[in-house]
KOLFIKE-809050 format. One record per residue (C-alpha): residue number from 1; chain; x, y, z; residue in one letter. Coordinates in Angstrom, 2 decimals, always signed. Layout:
<nodes>
NODE pos unit       x       y       z code
NODE NUM    A       X       Y       Z    A
...
</nodes>
This chain:
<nodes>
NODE pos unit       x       y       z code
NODE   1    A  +22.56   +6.81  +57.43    X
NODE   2    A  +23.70   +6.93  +53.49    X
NODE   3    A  +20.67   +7.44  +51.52    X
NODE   4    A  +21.07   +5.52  +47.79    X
NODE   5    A  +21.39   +7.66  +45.03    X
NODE   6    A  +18.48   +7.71  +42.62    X
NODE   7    A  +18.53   +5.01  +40.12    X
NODE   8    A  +18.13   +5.98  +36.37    X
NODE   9    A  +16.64   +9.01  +37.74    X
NODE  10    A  +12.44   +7.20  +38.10    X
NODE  11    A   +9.87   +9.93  +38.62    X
NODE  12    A   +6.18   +9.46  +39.43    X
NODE  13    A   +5.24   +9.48  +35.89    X
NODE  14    A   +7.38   +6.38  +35.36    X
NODE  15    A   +5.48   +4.85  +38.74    X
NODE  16    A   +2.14   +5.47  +36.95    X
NODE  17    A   +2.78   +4.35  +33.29    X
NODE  18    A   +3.85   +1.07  +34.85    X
NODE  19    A   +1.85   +0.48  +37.44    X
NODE  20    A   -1.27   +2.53  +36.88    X
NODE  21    A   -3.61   +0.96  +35.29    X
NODE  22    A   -3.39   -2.17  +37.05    X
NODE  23    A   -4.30   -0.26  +40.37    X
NODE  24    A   -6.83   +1.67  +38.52    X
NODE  25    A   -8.24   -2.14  +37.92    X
NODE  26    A   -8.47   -3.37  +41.40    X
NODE  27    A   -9.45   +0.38  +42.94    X
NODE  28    A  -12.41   +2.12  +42.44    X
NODE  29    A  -10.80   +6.15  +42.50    X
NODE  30    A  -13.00   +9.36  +42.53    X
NODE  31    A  -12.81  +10.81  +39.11    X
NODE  32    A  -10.19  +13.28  +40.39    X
NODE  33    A   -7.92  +10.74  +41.44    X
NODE  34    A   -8.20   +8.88  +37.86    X
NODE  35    A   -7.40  +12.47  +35.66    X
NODE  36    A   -4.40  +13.12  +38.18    X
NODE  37    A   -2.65   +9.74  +37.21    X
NODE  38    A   -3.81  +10.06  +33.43    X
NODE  39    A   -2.38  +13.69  +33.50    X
NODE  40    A   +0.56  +12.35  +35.38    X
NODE  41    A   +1.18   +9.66  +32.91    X
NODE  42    A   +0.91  +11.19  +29.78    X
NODE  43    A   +2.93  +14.14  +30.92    X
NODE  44    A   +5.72  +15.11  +28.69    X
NODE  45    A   +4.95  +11.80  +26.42    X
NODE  46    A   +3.82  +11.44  +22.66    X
NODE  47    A   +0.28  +11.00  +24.26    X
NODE  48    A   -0.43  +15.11  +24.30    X
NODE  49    A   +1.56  +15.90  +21.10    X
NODE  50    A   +4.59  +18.25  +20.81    X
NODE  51    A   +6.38  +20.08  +18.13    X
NODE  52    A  +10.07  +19.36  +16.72    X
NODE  53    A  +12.46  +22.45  +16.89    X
NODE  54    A  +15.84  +22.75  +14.51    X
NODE  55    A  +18.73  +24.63  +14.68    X
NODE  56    A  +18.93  +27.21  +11.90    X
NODE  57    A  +23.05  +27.19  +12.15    X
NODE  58    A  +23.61  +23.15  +12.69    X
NODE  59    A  +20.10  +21.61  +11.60    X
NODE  60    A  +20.32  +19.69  +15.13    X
NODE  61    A  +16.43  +18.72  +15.67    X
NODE  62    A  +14.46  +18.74  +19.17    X
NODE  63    A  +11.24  +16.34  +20.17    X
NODE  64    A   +9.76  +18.43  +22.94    X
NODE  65    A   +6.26  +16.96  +24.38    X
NODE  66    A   +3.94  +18.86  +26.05    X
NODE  67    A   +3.06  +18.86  +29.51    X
NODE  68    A   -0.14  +18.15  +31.19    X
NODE  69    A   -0.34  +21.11  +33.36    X
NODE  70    A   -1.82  +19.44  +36.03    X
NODE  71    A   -1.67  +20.93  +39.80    X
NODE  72    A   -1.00  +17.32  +41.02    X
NODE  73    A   +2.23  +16.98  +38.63    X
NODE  74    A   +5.44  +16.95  +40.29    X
NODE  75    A   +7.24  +17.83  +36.55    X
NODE  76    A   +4.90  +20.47  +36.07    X
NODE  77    A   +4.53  +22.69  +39.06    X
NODE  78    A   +8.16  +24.52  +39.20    X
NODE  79    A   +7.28  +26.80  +35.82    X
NODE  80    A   +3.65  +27.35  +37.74    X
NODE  81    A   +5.13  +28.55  +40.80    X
NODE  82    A   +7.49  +30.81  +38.77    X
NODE  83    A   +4.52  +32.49  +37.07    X
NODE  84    A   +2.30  +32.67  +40.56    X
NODE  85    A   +5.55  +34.43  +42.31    X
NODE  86    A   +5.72  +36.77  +39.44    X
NODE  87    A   +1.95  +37.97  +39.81    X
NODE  88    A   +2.57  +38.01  +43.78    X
NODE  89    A   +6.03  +40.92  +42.87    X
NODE  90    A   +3.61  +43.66  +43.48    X
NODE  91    A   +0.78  +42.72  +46.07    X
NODE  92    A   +3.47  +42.64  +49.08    X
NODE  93    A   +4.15  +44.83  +51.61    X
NODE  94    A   +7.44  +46.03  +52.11    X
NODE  95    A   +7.43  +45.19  +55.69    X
NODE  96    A   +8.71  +41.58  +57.88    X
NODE  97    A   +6.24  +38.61  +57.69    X
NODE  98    A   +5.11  +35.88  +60.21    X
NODE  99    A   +4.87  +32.26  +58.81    X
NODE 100    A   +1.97  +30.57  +61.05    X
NODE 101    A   +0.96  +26.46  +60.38    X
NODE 102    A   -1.85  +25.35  +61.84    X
NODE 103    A   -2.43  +21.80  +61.90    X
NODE 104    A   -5.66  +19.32  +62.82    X
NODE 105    A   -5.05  +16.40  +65.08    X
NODE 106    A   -3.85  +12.82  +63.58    X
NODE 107    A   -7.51  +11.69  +65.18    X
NODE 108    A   -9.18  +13.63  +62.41    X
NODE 109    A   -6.84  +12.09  +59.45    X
NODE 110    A   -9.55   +9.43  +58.32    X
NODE 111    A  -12.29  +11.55  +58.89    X
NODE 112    A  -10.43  +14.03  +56.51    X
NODE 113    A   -9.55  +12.21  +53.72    X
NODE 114    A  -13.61  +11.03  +53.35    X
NODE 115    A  -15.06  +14.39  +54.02    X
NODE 116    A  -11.93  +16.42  +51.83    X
NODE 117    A  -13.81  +19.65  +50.81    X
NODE 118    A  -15.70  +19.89  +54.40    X
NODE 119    A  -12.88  +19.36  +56.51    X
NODE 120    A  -10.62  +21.61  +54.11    X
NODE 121    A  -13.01  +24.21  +54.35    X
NODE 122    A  -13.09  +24.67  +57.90    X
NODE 123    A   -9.68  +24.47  +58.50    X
NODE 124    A   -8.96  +27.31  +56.42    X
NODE 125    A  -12.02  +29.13  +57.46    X
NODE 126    A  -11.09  +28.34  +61.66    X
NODE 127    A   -7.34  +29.23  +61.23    X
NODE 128    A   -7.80  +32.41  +59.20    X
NODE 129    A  -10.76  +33.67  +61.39    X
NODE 130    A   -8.46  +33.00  +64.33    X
NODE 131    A   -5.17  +35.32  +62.88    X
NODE 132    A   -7.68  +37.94  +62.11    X
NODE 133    A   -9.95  +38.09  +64.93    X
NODE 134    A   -6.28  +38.29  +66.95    X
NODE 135    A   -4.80  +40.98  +64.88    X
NODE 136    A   -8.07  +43.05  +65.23    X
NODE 137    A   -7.72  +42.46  +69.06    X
NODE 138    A   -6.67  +45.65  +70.57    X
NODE 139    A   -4.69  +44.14  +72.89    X
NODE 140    A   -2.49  +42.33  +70.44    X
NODE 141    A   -2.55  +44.74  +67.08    X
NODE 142    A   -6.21  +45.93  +66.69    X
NODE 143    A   -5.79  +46.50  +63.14    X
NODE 144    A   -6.84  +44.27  +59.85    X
NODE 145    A   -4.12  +42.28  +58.30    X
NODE 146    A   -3.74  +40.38  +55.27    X
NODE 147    A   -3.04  +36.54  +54.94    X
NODE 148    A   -2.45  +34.19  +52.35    X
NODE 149    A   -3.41  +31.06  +53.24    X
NODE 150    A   -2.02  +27.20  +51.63    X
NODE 151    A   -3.17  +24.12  +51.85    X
NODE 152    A   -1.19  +20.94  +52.61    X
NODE 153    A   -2.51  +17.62  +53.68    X
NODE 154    A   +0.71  +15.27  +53.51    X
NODE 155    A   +3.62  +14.48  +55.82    X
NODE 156    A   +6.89  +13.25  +54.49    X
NODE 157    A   +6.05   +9.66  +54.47    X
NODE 158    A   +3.05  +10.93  +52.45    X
NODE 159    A   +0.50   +9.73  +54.87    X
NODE 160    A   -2.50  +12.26  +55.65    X
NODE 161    A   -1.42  +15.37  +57.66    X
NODE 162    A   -3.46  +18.24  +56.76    X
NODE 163    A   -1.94  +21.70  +57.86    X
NODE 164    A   -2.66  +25.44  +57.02    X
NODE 165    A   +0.58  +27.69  +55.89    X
NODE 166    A   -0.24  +31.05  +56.68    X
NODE 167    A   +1.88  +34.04  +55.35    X
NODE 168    A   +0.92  +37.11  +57.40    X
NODE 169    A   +2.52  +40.95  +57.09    X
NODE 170    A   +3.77  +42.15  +61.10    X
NODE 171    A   +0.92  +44.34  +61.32    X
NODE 172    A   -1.74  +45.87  +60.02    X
NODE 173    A   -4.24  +48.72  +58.87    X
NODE 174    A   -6.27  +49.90  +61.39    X
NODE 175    A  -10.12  +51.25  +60.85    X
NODE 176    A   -9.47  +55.04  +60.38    X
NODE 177    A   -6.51  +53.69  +57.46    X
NODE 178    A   -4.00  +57.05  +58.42    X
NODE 179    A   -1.27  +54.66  +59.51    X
NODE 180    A   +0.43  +51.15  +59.92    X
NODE 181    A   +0.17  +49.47  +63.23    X
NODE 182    A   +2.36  +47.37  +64.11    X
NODE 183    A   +2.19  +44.50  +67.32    X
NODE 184    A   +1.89  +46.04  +70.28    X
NODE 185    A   +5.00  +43.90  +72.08    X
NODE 186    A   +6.84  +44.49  +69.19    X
NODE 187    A  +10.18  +46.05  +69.39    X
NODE 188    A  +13.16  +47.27  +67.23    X
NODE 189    A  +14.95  +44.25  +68.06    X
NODE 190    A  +12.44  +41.63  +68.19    X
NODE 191    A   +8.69  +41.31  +66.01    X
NODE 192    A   +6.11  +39.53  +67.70    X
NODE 193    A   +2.59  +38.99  +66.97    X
NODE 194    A   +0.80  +36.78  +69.07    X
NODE 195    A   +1.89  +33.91  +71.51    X
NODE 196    A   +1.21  +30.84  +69.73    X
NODE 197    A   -0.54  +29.05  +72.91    X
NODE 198    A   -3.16  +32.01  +72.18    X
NODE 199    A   -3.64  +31.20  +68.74    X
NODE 200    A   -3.96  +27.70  +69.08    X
NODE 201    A   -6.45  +27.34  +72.05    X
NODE 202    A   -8.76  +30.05  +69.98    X
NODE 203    A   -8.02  +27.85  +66.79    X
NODE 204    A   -8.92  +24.64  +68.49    X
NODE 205    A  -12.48  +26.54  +69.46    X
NODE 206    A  -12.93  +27.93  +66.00    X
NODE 207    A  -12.58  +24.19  +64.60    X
NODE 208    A  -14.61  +22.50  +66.81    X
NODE 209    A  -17.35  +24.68  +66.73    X
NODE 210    A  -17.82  +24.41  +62.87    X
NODE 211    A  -16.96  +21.11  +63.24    X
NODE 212    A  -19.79  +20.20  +65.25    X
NODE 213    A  -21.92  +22.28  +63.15    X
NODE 214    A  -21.31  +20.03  +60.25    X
NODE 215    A  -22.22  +17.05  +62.18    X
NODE 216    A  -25.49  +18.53  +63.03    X
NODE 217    A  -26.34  +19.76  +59.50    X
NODE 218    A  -25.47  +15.62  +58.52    X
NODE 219    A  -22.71  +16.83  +55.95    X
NODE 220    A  -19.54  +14.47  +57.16    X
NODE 221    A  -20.13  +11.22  +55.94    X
NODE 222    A  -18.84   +7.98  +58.13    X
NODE 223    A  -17.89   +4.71  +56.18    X
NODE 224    A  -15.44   +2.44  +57.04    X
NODE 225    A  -12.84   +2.08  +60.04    X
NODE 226    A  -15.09   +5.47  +61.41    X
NODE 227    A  -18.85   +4.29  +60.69    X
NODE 228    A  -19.29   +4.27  +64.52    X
NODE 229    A  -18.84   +8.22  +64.81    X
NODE 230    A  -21.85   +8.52  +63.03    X
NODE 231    A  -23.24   +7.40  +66.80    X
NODE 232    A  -23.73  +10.62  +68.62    X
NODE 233    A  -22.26   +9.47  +71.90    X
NODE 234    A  -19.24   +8.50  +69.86    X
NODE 235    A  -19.01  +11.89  +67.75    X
NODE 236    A  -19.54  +13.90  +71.64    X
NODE 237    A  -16.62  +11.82  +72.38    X
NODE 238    A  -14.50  +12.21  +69.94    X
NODE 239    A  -14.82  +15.79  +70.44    X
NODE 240    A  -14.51  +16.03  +74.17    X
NODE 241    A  -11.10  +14.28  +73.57    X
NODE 242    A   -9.93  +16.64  +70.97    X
NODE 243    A  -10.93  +19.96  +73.25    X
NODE 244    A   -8.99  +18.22  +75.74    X
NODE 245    A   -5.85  +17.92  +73.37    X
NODE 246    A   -3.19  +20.52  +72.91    X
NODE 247    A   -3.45  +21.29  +68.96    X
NODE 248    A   -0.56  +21.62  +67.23    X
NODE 249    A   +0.33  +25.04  +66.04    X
NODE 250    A   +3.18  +27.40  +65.57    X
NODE 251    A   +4.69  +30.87  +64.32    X
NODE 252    A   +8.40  +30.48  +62.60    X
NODE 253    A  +10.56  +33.62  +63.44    X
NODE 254    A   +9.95  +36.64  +60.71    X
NODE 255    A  +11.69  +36.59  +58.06    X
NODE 256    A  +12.20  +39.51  +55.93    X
NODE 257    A  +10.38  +41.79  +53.28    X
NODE 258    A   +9.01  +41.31  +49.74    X
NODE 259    A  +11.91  +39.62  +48.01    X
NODE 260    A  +12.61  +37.55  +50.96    X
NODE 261    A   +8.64  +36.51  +51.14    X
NODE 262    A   +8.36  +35.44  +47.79    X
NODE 263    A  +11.55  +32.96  +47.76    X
NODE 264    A  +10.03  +31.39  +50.64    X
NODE 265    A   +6.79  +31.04  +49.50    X
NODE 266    A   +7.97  +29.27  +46.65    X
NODE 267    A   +8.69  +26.65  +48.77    X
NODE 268    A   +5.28  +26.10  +49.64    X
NODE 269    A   +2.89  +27.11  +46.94    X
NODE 270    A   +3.47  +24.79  +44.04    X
NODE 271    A   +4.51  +21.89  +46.51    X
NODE 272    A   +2.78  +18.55  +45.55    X
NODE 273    A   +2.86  +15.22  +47.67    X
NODE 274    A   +6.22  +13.79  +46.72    X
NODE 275    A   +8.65  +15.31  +44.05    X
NODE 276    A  +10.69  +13.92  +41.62    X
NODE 277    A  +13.92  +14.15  +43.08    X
NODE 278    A  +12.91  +12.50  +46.34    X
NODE 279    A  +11.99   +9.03  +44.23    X
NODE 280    A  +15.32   +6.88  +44.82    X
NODE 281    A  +14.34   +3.56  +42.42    X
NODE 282    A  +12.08   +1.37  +41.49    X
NODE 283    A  +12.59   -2.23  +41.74    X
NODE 284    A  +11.07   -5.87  +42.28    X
NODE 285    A   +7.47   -3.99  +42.90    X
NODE 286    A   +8.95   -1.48  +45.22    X
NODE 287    A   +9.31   +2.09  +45.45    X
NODE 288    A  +12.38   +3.53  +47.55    X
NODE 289    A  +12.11   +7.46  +48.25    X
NODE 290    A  +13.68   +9.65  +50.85    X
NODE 291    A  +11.90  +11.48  +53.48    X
NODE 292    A  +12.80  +13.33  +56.33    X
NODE 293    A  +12.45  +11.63  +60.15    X
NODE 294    A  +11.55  +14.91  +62.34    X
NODE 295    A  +11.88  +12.80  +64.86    X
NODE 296    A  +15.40  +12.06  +64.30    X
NODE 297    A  +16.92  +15.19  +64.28    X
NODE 298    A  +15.55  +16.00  +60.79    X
NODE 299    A  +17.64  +13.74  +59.48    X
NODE 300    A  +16.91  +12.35  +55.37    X
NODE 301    A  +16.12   +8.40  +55.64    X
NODE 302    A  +15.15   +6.00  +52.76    X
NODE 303    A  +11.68   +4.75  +53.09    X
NODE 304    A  +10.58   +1.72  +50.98    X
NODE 305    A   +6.91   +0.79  +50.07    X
NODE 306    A   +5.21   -1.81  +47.95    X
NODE 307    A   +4.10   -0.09  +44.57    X
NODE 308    A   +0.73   -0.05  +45.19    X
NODE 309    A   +1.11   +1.21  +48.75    X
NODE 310    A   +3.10   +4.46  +46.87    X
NODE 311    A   +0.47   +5.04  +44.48    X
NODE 312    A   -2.39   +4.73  +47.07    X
NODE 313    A   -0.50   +7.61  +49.29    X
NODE 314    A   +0.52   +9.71  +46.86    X
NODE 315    A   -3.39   +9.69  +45.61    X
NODE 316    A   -4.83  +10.89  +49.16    X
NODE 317    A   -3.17  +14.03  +48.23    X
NODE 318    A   -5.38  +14.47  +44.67    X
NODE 319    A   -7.92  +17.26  +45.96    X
NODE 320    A  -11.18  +18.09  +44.71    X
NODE 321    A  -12.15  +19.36  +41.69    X
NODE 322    A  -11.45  +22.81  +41.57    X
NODE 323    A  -10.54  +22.90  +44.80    X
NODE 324    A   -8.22  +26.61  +45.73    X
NODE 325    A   -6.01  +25.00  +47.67    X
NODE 326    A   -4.05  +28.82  +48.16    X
NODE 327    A   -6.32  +31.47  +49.26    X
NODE 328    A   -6.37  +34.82  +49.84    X
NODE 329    A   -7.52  +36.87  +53.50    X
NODE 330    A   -7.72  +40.56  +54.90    X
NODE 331    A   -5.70  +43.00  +53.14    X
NODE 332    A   -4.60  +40.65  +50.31    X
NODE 333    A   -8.04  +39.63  +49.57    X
NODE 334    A  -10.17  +40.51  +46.42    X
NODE 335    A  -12.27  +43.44  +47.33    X
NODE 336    A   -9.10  +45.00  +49.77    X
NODE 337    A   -6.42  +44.79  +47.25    X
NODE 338    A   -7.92  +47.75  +44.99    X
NODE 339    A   -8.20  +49.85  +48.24    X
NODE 340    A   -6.93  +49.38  +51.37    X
NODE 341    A   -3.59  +47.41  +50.22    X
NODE 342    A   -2.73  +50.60  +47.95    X
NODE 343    A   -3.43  +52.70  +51.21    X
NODE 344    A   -0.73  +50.49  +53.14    X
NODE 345    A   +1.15  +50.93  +50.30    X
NODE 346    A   +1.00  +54.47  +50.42    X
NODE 347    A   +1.54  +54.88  +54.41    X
NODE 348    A   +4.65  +51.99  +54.11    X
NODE 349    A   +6.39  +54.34  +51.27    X
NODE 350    A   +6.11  +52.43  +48.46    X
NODE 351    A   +5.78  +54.67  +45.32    X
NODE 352    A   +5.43  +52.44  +42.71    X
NODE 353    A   +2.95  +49.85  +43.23    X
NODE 354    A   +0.73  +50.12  +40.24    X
NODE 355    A   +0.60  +46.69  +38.73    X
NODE 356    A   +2.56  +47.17  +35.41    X
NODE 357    A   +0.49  +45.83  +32.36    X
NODE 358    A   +3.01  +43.80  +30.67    X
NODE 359    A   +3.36  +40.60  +28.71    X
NODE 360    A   +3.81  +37.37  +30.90    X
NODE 361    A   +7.16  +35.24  +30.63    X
NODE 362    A   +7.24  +32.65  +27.85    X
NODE 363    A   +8.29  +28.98  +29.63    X
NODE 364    A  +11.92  +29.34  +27.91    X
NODE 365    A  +12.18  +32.67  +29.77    X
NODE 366    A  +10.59  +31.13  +33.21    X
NODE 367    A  +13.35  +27.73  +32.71    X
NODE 368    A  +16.53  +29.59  +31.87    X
NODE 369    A  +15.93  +32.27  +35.19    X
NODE 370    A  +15.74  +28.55  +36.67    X
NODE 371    A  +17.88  +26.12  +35.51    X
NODE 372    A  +20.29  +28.54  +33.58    X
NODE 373    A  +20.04  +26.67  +30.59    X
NODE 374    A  +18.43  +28.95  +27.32    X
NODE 375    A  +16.40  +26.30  +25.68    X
NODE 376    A  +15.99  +28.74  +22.31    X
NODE 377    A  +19.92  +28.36  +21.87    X
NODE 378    A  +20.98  +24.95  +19.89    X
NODE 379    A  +22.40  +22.12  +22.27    X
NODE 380    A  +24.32  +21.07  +19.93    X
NODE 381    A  +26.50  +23.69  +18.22    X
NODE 382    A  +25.60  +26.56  +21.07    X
NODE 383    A  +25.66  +28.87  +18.48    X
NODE 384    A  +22.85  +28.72  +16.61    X
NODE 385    A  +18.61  +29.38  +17.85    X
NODE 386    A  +16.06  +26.59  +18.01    X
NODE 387    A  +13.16  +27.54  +15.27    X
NODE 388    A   +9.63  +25.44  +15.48    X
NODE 389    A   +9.77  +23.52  +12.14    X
NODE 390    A   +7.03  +21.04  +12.92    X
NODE 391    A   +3.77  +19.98  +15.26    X
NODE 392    A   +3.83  +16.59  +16.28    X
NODE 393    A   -0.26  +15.75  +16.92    X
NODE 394    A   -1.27  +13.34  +19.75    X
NODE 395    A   -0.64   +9.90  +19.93    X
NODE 396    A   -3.27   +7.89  +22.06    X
NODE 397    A   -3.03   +4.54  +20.58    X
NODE 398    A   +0.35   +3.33  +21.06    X
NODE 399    A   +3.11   +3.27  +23.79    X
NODE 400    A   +3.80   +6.43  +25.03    X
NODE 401    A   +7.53   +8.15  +23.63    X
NODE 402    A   +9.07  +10.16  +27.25    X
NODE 403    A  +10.91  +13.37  +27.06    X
NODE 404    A  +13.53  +13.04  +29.43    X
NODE 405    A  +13.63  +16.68  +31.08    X
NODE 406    A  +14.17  +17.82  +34.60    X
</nodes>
């Protein structure tokens, strides 16, 4: 199937500045929702200021805007994940790593999206409790390992799918810390950790159980197309059916150490619901984007909703204030990393893992090591360096002026 090419190269802010506030005046939106699409909007526009650079060989002068710096952002998270990967450099093992997802059933969507932080909670506290309480198992590892844990709760055709990444190290630190164990049906050829029917039948348990707990304690809240859950009959129901489900989990092959980790991370960390370069065009009140059909041999497809529709998808994805949507277990958490992740350290042979206390990357550093292009050296002449001349302050009441940058 030939997928169109993008047209005038629309983004999500574009979506937003034309179409946002009329949705934002037939929708009532959770205050999170209505900062994303403000943050969205304004991104990169005269709205949040600037400064003008000029060449000191040429005179050429530069508008750059600022960006909002919002988590939800699809223009703003590739200079994030650059500066997360950086911290990451030199709290990984040198060792192979496991990628395990974990995902809920599509029965549990709904109830999801209306009970976010509940729901989100337990699936990262069921999933991580069930890789640890298997790697301390004896008869798979019997050591503690170290996880780091991210959240995602779209699909491609950015309907709700929530679904725990898990990055874990093959193997672990055992209790007496005076070596590094790894998997016991391991072998020089072939890593293994733990069958993945194991993981998700202990998983599904996990869930449930805090699941039901919530019910009992009257924290999910049922409105809508799922008041009648509320009904214990119906809730005991619902359950029964989803013990009786096979849940949907798996463990990708290892891939390899440190270096190898962190490239593939950085396709996950940063992600947001829909990037830029997936959005195909925008025209007669539709949005065209591509997705992938799993389906269908993987294969990339054009998928076209009303405007509305887009926004109202893309916004199921807008999490909770404050809301860690990467977290950190085991041997990579806070109170291990000090101690028993310098130990592993030690016993794996790495020498020199004391953090180094240096200056962070400026963003011209973090977008030429990405794109290539030096943003300090003049566009123009290519000779000559780009020196801040001028601030530009905030413009609220008027149209908003876009900075076209990928």
């Amino acid at each position: 199937m030939n997928i169109p090419q993008r047209s005038n190269k629309i983004e999500v802010g574009d979506i937003f500045r034309q179409f946002g506030q009329p949705y934002r005046d037939s929708h009532k939106l959770p205050l999170a929702s209505l900062k994303a699409m403000s943050a969205i909007e304004a991104c990169r526009s005269s709205i949040l200021g600037g400064h003008v650079d000029q060449c000191d060989s040429c005179g050429h002068k530069r508008i750059s805007y600022n960006s909002c710096r919002n988590r939800h952002c699809p223009k703003c998270q590739s200079l994030a994940k650059e500066h997360w990967l950086e911290a990451r450099k030199n709290k990984l093992l040198p060792v192979s790593y496991f990628h395990c997802v974990l995902t809920i059933p599509k029965e549990l969507n709904v109830l999801a999206l209306i009970n976010q932080k509940e729901i989100y909670d337990i699936l990262f506290k069921s999933g991580t409790e069930t890789l640890r309480e298997l790697g301390s198992d004896p008869k798979h590892l019997g050591a503690e390992i170290g996880i780091i844990a991210i959240l995602h709760t779209w699909g491609q055709n950015l309907m709700g799918h929530p679904h725990l990444h898990c990055i874990v190290p093959c193997g672990g630190l055992p209790d007496d810390g005076n070596m590094w164990l790894f998997p016991r049906k391991s072998t020089k050829k072939k890593a293994f950790f733990v069958h993945v029917n194991v993981i998700s039948d202990l998983f599904k348990k996990k869930f449930l159980s805090y699941f039901k707990r919530l019910y009992l304690l009257k924290k999910l809240k049922f409105v809508g197309n799922i008041t009648y859950l509320g009904n214990n009959a119906e809730f005991k129901k619902l359950c029964d059916d989803l013990y009786k489900k096979k849940w949907i989990t798996y463990i990708k092959r290892p891939f390899g150490g440190p270096e190898q980790v962190l490239e593939y991370l950085g396709r996950y960390t940063h992600r947001v619901a829909i990037s830029n370069d997936r959005v195909l065009k925008l025209e007669n009140g539709k949005v065209t984007f591509r997705y992938r059909d799993y389906r269908d041999g993987n294969k990339n497809k054009p998928m076209e909703l009303k405007v509305f529709e887009f926004i109202r998808r893309f916004l199921l994805h807008v999490l909770p204030y404050k809301y860690f949507k990467i977290r950190y277990y085991g041997l990579f958490s806070n109170r291990n990393r000090k101690k028993k992740l310098e130990i592993s350290k030690k016993i794996l042979g790495m020498t020199k893992w004391k953090e180094e206390a240096r200056k962070p990357e400026i963003w011209e550093e973090l977008l030429f090591k990405l794109t290539g292009v030096d943003p300090r050296v003049c566009p123009c002449c290519e000779k000559g360096r780009m020196v801040r001349k001028d601030e530009l302050k905030p413009v609220i009441n008027s149209p908003p002026q876009v900075q076209i940058l990928a």
